[in-house]
C-alpha positions as CSV (number, residue, x, y, z in Angstrom):
1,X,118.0,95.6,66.1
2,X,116.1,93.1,67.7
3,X,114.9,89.7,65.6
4,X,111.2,89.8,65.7
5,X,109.7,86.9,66.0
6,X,105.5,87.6,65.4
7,X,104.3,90.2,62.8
8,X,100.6,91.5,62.3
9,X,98.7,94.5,63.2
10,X,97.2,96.6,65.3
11,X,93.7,97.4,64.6
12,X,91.5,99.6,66.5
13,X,88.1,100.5,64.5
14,X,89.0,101.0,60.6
15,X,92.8,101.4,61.6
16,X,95.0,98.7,61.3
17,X,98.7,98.9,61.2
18,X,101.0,96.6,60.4
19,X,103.4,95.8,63.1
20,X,106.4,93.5,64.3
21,X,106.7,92.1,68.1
22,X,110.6,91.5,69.7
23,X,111.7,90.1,72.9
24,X,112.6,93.3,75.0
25,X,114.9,91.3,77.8
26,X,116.1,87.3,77.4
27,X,117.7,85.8,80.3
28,X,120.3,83.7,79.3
29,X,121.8,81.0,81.4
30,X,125.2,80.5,81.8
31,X,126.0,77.3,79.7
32,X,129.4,75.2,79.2
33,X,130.4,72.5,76.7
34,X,132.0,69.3,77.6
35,X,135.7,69.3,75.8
36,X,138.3,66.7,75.7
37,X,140.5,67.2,78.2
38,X,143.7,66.1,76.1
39,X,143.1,68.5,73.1
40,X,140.0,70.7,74.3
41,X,138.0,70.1,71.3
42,X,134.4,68.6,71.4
43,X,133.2,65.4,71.4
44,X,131.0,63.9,68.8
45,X,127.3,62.4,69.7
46,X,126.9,59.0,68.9
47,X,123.5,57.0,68.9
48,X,123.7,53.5,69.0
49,X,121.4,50.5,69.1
50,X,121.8,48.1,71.3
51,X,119.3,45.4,69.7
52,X,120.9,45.8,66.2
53,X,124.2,46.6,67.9
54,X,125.1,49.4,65.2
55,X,125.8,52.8,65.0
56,X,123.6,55.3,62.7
57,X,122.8,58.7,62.3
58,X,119.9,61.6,62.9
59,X,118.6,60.8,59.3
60,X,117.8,57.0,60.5
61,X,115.9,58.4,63.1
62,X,112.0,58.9,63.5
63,X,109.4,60.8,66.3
64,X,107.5,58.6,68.6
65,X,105.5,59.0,71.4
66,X,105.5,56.1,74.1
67,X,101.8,55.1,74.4
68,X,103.0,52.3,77.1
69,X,106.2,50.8,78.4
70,X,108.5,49.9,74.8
71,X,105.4,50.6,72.8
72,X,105.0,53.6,70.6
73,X,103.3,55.2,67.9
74,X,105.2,56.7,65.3
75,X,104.4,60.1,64.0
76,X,106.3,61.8,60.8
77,X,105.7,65.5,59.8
78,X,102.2,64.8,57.9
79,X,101.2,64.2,61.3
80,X,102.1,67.8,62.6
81,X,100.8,69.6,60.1
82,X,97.5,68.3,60.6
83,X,97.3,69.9,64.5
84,X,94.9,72.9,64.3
85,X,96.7,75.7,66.0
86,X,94.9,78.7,66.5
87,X,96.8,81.8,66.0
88,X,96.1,85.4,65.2
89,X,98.2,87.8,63.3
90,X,96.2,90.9,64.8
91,X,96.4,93.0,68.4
92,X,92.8,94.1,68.4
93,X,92.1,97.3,70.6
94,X,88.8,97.5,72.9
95,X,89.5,99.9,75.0
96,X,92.1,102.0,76.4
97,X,92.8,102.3,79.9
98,X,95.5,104.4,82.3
99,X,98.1,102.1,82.2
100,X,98.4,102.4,86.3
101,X,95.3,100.0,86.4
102,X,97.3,97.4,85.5
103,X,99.0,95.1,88.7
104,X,102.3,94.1,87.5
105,X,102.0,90.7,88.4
106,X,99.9,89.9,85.4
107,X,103.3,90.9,83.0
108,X,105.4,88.4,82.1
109,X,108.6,89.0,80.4
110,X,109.0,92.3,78.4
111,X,108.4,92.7,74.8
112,X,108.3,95.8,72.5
113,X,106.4,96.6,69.1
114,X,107.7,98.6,66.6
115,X,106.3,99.2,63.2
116,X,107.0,97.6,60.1
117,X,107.9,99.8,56.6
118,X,104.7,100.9,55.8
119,X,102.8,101.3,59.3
120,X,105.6,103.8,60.9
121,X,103.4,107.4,60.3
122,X,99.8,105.7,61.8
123,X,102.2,103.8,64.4
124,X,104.2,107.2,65.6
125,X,100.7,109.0,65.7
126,X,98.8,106.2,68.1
127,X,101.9,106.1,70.1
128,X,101.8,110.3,70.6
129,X,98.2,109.6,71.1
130,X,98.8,107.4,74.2
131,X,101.9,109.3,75.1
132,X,100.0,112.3,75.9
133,X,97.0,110.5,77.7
134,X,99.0,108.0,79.7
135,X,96.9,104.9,78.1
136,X,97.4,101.8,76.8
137,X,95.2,99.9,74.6
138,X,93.4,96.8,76.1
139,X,92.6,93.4,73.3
C-alpha cells in the first residue's frame, strides 16, 4: 500500500471522516550515479573552502540566502519555524456535482483517498452514495 502523505477528514454537514490522501501515479525519471571507473564504487562529496583552504563537513555548514553579490543573511531553523503556513487537515464538501462537469485540464496528477481505521463504514457508505449518483463532492 501506498505511503500517504496528508491525513484529515472529510466533512460534509455533521459528518466528518477521518481520511488518508496517496500519490495515485509518480513519474519517476531515469537517474544514474557517477562510479569510479577503476572499481565502480561511488565517489565521496567533498566541500571545501577556498578562503580557509580546508576541508569540512555538512555539520560545519549553515543556510543562507544571498541578499546581494557575497553578502548573505544567515537563517537557522528558529527562523523556519516562525513562517506561518496555512494548512488544513479537512476536505470540506459544498456541493456535489456530476463528475462530467469537470474539464480535465484542471487535474493535475492523480491521487486517491482511502479511509483511515476508524472512518472505513461512513467512508464505504459516501463512496456507494456517489457510486450510484455519478457525483463527486466539490470543497
Amino acid at each position: 500500500m501506498a505511503k500517504s502523505f496528508w491525513k484529515g477528514v472529510i466533512s460534509f454537514g455533521l459528518v466528518a471522516i477521518p481520511v488518508k490522501m496517496c500519490v495515485a501515479t509518480e513519474t519517476r525519471p531515469l537517474s544514474f550515479h557517477l562510479l569510479h571507473k577503476k572499481c565502480l564504487t561511488r565517489p565521496k562529496q567533498v566541500l571545501h573552502c577556498d578562503v580557509d583552504s580546508e576541508y569540512f563537513g555538512l555539520k560545519d555548514t549553515v543556510r543562507g540566502y544571498e541578499v546581494s553579490k557575497d553578502q548573505y543573511v544567515v537563517l537557522d531553523e528558529s527562523d523556519f519555524e516562525k513562517v506561518p503556513i496555512k494548512t488544513s487537515h479537512a476536505i470540506d464538501i459544498q456541493c456535489f456535482i456530476d463528475s462530467k462537469e469537470i474539464d480535465p485540464v484542471y487535474y493535475y496528477g492523480s491521487h486517491y483517498i482511502g479511509p483511515e481505521e476508524l472512518g472505513v463504514k461512513p467512508f464505504q457508505l459516501l463512496r456507494q452514495a456517489l457510486e450510484k449518483t455519478g457525483k463527486v463532492g466539490i470543497g
